[in-house]
C-alpha positions as CSV (number, residue, x, y, z in Angstrom):
1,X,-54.3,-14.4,145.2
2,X,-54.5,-11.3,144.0
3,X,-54.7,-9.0,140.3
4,X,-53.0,-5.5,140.8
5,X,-53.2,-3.0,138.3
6,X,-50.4,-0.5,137.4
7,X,-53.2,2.0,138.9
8,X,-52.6,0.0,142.1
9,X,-56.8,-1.0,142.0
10,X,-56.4,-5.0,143.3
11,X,-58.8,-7.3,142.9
12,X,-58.3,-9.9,145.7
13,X,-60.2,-13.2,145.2
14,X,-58.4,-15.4,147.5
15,X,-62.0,-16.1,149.3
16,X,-63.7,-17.6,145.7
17,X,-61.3,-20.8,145.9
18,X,-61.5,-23.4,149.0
19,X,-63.5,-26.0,150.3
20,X,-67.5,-24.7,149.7
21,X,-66.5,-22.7,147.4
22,X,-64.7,-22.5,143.4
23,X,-62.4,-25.3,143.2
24,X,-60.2,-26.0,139.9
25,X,-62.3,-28.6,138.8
26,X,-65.1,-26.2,138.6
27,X,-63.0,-23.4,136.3
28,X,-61.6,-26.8,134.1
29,X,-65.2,-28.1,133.7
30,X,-66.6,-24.2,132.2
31,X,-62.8,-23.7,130.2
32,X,-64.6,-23.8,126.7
33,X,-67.2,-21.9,128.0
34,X,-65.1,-18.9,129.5
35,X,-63.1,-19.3,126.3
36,X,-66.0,-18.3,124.4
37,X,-67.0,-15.5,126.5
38,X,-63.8,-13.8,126.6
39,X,-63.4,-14.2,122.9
40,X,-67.4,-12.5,122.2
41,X,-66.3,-9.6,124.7
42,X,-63.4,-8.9,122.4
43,X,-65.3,-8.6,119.3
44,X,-67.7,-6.6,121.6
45,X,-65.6,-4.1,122.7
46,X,-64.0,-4.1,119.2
47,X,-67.0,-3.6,117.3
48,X,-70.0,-3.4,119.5
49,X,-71.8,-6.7,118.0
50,X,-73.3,-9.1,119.9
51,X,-75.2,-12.2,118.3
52,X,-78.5,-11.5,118.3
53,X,-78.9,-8.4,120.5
54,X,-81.4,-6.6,119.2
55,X,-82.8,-2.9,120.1
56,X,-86.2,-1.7,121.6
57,X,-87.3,-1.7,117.8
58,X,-86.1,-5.0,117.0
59,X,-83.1,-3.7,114.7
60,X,-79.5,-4.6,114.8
61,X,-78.0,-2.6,117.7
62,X,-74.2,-2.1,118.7
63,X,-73.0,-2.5,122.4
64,X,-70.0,-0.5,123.0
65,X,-69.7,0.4,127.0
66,X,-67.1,-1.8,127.4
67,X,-64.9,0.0,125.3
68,X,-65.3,3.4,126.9
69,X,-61.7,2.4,128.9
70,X,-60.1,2.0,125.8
71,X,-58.7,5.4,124.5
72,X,-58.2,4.3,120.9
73,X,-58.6,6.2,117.4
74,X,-61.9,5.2,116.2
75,X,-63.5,4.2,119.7
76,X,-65.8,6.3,121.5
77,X,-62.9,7.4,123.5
78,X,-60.0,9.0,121.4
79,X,-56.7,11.2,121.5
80,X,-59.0,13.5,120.2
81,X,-61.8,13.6,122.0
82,X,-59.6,13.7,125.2
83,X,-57.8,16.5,123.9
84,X,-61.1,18.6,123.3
85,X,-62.3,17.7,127.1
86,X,-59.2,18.5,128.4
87,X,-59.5,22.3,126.7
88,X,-62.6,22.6,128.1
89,X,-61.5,22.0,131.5
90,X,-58.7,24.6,130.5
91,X,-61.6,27.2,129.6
92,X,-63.9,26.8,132.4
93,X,-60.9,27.3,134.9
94,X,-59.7,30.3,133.7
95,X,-63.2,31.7,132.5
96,X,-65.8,29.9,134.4
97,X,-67.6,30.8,137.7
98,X,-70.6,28.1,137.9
99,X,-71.4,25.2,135.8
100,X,-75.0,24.0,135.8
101,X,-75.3,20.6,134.8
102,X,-78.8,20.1,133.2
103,X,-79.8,16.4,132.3
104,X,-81.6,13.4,133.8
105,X,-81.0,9.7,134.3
106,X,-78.1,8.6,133.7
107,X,-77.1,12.0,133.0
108,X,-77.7,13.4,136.1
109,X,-76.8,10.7,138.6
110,X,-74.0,9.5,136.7
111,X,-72.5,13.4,136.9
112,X,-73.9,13.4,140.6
113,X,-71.7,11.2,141.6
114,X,-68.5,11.8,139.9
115,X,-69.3,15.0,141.6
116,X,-69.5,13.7,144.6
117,X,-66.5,11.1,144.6
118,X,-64.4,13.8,143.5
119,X,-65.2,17.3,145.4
120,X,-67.6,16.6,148.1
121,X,-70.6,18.1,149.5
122,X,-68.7,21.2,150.8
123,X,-67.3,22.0,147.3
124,X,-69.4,24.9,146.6
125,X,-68.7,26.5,149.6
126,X,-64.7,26.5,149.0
127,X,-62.9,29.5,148.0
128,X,-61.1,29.9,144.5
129,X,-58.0,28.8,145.6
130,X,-59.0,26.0,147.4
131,X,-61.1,24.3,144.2
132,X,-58.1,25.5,142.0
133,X,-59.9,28.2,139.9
134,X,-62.7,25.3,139.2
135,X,-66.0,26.1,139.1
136,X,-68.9,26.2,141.8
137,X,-71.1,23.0,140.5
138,X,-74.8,23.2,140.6
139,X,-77.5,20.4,139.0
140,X,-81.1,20.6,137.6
141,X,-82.9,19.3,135.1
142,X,-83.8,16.0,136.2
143,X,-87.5,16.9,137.3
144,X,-89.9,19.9,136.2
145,X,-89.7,21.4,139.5
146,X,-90.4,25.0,139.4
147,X,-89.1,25.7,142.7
148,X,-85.9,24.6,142.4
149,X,-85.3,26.0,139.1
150,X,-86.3,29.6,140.5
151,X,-84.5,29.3,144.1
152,X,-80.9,28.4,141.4
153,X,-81.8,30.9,139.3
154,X,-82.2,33.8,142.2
155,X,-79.3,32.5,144.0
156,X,-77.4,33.1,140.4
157,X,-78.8,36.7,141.1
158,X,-77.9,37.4,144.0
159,X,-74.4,35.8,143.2
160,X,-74.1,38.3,140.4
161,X,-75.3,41.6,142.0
162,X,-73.1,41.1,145.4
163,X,-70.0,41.3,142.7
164,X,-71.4,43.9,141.0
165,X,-71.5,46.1,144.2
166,X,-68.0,44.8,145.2
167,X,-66.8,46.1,141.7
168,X,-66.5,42.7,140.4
169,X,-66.6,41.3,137.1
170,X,-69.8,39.6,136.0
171,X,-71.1,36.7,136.9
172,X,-69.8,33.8,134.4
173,X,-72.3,30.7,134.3
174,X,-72.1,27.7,131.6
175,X,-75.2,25.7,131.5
176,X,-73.9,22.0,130.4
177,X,-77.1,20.7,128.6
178,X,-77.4,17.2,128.1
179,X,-80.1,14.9,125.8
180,X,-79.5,12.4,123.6
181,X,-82.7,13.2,122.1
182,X,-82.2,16.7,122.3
183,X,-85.8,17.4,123.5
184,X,-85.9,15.5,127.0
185,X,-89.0,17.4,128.6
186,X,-87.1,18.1,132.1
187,X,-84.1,18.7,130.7
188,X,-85.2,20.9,128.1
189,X,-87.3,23.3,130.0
190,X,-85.4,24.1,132.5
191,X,-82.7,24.6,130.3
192,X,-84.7,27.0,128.3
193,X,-86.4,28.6,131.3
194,X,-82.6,29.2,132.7
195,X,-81.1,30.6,129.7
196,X,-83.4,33.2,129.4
197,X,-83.1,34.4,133.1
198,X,-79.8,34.4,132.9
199,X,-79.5,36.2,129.4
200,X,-81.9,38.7,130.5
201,X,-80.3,39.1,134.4
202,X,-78.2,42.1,135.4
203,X,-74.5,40.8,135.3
204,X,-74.2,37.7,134.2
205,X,-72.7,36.4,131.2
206,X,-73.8,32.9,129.9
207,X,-72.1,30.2,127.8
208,X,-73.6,26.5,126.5
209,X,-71.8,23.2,126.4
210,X,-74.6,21.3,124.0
211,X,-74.1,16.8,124.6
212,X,-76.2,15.7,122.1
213,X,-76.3,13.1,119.2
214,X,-74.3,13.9,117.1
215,X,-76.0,13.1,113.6
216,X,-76.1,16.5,111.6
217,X,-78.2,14.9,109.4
218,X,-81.4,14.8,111.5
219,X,-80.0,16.7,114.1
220,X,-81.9,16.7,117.3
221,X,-83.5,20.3,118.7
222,X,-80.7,20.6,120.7
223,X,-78.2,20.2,118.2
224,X,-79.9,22.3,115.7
225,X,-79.5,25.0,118.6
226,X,-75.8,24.6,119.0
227,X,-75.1,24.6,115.5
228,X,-76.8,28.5,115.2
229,X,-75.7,30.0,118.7
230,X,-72.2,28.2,117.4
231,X,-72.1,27.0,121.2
232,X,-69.9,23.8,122.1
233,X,-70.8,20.5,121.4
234,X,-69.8,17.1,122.4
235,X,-71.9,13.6,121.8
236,X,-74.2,11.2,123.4
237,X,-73.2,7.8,121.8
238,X,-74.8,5.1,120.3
239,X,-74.9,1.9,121.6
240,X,-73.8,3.3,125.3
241,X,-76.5,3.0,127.8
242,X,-78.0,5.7,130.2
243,X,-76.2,4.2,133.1
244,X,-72.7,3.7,131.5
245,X,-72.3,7.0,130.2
246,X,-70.8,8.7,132.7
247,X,-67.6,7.1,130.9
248,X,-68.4,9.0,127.9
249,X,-68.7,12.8,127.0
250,X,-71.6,13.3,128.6
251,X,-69.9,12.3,132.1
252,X,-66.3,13.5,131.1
253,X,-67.3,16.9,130.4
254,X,-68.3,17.3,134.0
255,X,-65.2,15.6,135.1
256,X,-63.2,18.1,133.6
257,X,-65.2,21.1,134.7
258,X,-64.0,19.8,138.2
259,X,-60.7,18.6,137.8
260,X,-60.1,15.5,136.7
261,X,-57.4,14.2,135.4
């Protein structure tokens, strides 16, 4: 037996039933009980509560990763919201040479691998055509590690005065700057040690994508940066943890700087 999606993902579970194993007494005896569980997943995903989830601080606290899939009005995942990503891929194909993605944690591994799943570890070394106009993808900010903050930021360099001498326009980098907190140490200073290299380098032209919480009341450090550079902004979510959020802005604006759908 088998579940196929209109995707054409199957979920075969023919080996769960059978002698040894799940029988139909066993899924009779726990009815009332997957009953209720399916029924508190649906208010979950509907409205994030769960009966007496609580967070680090002992208050009240949503849980909404399981409605990332849903692309709803109101949910984290809207028309709108796709819209805006899908513009954003748009711009950095047609105005984009390298996209640094600068966060750590779920923001850097979940990125990693979408990364990886999608374009490979030769991606960097295709040519224009062959990535579609997308952008070369670099990553940092997911340790203070001096070295490998100055060997991206020379390569930049050297990108950017090799098309210089060819007569080329200049080098076009967006650094994608993610933290929820909007001060994450790692993240933070190499974002801040990057932007000034590459504001003060010899052809290149920089742009920031700021993924951030969104609350303009007490906006975070990074936020309060955005708002006066008047760079892009997208949101880090409540009640979506570090490891789901790849599902969310701060994973899908990645995914469209490469191409996804």
């Amino acid at each position: 037996m088998s579940l196929v999606l209109k995707s054409g993902f199957t979920f075969d579970y023919d080996d769960l039933y059978g002698e040894g194993k799940v029988t139909d007494a066993d899924l009779a005896s726990y009815a009332d009980a997957l009953k209720k569980a399916h029924a508190a997943m649906k208010v979950m995903r509907e409205t994030g509560f769960i009966r007496g989830h609580l967070s680090k601080d002992g208050e009240p606290e949503k849980v909404l990763f399981s409605q990332t899939p849903y692309i709803k009005e109101g949910n984290i995942n809207s028309p709108a919201s796709i819209a805006r990503l899908k513009e954003l891929g748009k711009h950095v194909q047609e105005n984009t040479d390298v996209v640094i993605s600068l966060g750590i944690g779920g923001s850097f591994l979940g990125n990693k691998v979408l990364f990886d799943v999608h374009c490979g570890e030769l991606w960097n070394s295709l040519s224009n055509e062959q990535r579609d106009n997308y952008p070369r993808i670099y990553f940092s900010g997911n340790n203070i590690d001096p070295r490998r903050t100055g060997d991206i930021i020379n390569h930049m360099k050297d990108v950017a005065q090799i098309k210089k001498t060819h007569g080329g326009q200049p080098l076009r980098i967006m650094l994608l700057v993610i933290s929820k907190s909007g001060g994450t140490l790692d993240t933070m200073s190499n974002f801040m040690v990057m932007y000034d290299a590459f504001m003060k380098a010899d052809n290149i032209e920089v742009e920031v994508v700021a993924v951030t919480d969104p609350n303009e009341e007490k906006p975070t450090l990074l936020k309060k940066l955005a708002m006066d550079m008047g760079w892009k902004q997208f949101a880090v979510p409540d009640g979506v943890g570090g490891r789901f959020t790849v599902f969310t802005e701060v994973g899908l604006t990645l995914a469209a700087c490469i191409g996804f759908d």
